[in-house]
N, C-alpha and C positions, 0 to 999 in steps of 0.2 A: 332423828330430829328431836326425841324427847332428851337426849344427852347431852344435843348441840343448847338448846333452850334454858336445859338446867345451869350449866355453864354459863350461857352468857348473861342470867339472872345473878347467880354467884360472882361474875367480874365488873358485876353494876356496884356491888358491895362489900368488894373484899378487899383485905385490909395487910398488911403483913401478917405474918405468921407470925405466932409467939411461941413458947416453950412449951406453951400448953396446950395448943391448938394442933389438930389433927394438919397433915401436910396436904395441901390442897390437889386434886386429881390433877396430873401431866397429861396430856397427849402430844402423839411427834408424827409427823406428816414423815413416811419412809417411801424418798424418794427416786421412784423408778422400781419401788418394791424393797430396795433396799442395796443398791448396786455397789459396795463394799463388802458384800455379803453372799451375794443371790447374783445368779445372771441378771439384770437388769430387763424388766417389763414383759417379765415371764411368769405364768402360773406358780414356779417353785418360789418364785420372789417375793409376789402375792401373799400367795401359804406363809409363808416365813412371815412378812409382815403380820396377819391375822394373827400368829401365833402367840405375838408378845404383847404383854397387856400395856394399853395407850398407844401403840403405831397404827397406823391408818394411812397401809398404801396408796402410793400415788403412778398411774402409770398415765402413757404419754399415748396419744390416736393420732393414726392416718389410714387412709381408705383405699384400697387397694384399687383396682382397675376395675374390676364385677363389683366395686361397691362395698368391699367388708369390711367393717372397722375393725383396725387391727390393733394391737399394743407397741408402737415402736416410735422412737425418742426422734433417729435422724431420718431425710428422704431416702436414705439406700441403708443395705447391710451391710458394709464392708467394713464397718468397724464391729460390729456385735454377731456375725453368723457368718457361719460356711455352709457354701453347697458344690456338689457333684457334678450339679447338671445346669445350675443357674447363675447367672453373674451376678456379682454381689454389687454393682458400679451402679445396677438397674436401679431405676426407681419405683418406691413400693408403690407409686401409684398407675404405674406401665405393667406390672402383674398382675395376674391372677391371683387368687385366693390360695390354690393349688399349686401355684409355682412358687408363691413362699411359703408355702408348707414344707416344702424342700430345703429349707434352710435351718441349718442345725444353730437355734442361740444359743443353746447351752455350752458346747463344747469351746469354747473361745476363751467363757470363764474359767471353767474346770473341769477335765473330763468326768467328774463323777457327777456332772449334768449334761453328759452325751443325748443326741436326739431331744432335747428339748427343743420343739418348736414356736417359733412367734404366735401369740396366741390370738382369736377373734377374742372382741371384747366381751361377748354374749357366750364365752366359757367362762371368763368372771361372775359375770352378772349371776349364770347359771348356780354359782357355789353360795352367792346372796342371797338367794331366795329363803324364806324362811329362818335363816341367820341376822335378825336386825339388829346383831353385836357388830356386824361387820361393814365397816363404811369403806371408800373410794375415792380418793380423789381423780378425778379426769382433766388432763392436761390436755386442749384443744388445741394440737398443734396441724395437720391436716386433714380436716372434716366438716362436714356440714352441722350446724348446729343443732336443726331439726331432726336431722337424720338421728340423733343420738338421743336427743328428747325422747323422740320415736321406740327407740329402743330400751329404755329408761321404764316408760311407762307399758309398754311388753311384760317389764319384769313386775310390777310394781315398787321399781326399787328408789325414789324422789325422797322418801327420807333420809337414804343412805349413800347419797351421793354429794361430793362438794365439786365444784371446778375449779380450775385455775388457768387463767389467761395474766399475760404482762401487760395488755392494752385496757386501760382504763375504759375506751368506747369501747369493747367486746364484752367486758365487765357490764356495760349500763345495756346493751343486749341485752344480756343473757336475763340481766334482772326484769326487765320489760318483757321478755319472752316468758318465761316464769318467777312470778315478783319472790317467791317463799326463795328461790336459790341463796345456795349459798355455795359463793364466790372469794376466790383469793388471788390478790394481785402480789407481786412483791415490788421492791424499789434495790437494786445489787450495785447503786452506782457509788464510789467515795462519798465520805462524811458531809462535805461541804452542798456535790448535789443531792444527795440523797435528804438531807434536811430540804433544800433547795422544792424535790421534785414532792414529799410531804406537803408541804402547806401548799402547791396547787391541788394534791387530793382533798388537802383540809377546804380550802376555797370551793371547793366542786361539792362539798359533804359529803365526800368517800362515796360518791353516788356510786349502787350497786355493787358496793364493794362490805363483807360481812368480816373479813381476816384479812391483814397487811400483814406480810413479811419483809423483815431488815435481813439484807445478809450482813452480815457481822462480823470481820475479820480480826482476831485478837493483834493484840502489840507486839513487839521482840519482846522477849525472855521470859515465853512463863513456860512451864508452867509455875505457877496458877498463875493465870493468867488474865490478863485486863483487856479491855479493845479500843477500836477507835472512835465510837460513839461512846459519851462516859454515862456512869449510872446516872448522873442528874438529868440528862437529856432525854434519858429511857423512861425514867417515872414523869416524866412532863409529857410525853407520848404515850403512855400508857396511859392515865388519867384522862387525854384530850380522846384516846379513842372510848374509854368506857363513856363518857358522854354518849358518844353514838354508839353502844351497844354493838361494839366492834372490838376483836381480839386481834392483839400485836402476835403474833408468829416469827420465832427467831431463827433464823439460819446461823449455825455456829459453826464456824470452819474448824474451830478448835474449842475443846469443851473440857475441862474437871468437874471434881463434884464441889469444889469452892466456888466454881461459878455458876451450873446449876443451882444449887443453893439459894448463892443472889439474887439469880433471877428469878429463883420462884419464889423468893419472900417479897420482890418487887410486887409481886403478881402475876409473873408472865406465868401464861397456863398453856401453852402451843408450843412448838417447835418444829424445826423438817432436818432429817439428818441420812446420810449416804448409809448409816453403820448402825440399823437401829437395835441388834442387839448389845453392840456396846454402849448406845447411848442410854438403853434403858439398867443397864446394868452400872451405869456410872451414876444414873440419876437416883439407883438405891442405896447408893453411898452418898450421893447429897444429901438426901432425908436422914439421914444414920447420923449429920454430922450436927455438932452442939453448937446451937445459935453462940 
């Protein structure tokens, strides 16, 4: 929390970069753990994430049948695990805890992530304790809201946690549930509604909402590359959110270090990307490069 605060103090007041100014701290939201990389919404994912300075895993819940919140993206496994014994068509929330323990997530991606199982989220939690470097985003995609709070405050881990919902009312939940969350919606639809679906967030005052993400599809022929919201529209969105003490987060389908660059002299300080150790190693070649 004291990272998130310093931050959103620093994007009340910051200004482009110049030649002389130090390059202002990144963070990227690696999500699914990092699924370009990692099996997807696995403890090796996690790890991975942790491991590179500015990503901050993001994995995805639902709740098994006995109740456990687990890490996994779709209702069944059949695209991310194999089992022996268990049908993968099942849904995670008609199993047991035990019966998808049986599910191999690793090996689908790579065999030299064999036996990696779908994890409880309270083995997460469990590697956070005492680590307040280490944050989390939680994707609420089948679970009870409380039940996770619940779980949260088990760990003592409320500082170190963000969520993310696409429902602007789950969003004003969660902030009414607990007012200090900190919450991130996105908007992935074309240029026209996405402006479109922005100003009814603007109209609503981003209620409960602390990080908006654009997904951000670049143009034909780059690289380098440009996209289809242009830079003047970004620093008008970027400005309209520091009013409210709120961080733009970019989804970039395609990224160089010419266009990291831009957008961190814009001021964008967020990002979410499938590939975060290429991202973060592309993003050390944009601070390398001469204004």
């Amino acid at each position: 929390m004291i990272r998130w605060m310093a931050l959103a103090m620093l994007a009340l007041t910051a200004t482009a970069a110049t030649a002389d100014e130090p390059a202002p701290q990144v963070f990227f939201q690696s999500h699914r753990g990092g699924l370009e990389e990692v099996p997807e919404n696995t403890l090796p994912a996690v790890e991975h994430a942790w491991s590179i300075p500015g990503a901050v895993p993001e994995v995805d819940l639902r709740t098994t049948a006995d109740g456990v919140i687990v890490c996994l993206h779709d209702r069944t496994l059949e695209r991310t695990a194999v089992s022996d014994t268990q049908d993968p068509k099942s849904y995670v929330d008609k199993l047991n805890y035990e019966q998808l323990r049986a599910f191999d997530a690793g090996v689908t991606f790579n065999a030299s992530f064999k036996g990696t199982p779908v994890p409880a989220l309270e083995e997460l939690f469990i590697r956070m304790v005492a680590k307040p470097q280490r944050e989390l985003y939680l994707d609420l995609k089948g679970v009870k809201l409380e039940q996770v709070v619940t779980l949260i405050d088990k760990y003592n881990l409320r500082d170190q946690i963000l969520f993310v919902h696409g429902s602007p009312t789950m969003c004003k939940k969660l902030s009414e549930l607990w007012p200090k969350a900190r919450v991130m919606t996105w908007i992935s639809d074309p240029p026209d509604v996405l402006r479109e679906r922005f100003e009814k967030l603007a109209a609503d005052e981003f209620s409960g909402v602390m990080q908006l993400q654009f997904h951000l599809h670049a143009k034909p022929g780059g690289p380098p590359y440009t996209y289809e919201l242009d830079d003047e529209y970004l620093k008008q969105v970027i400005a309209r959110l520091r009013g409210k003490n709120i961080q733009l987060q970019l989804r970039l389908f395609e990224f160089d270090p010419q266009a990291l660059r831009r957008f961190r002299d814009m001021g964008v300080q967020w990002y979410v990307t499938d590939a975060p150790k290429a991202f973060h190693d592309t993003l050390m070649l944009a601070n390398s490069l001469t204004p």
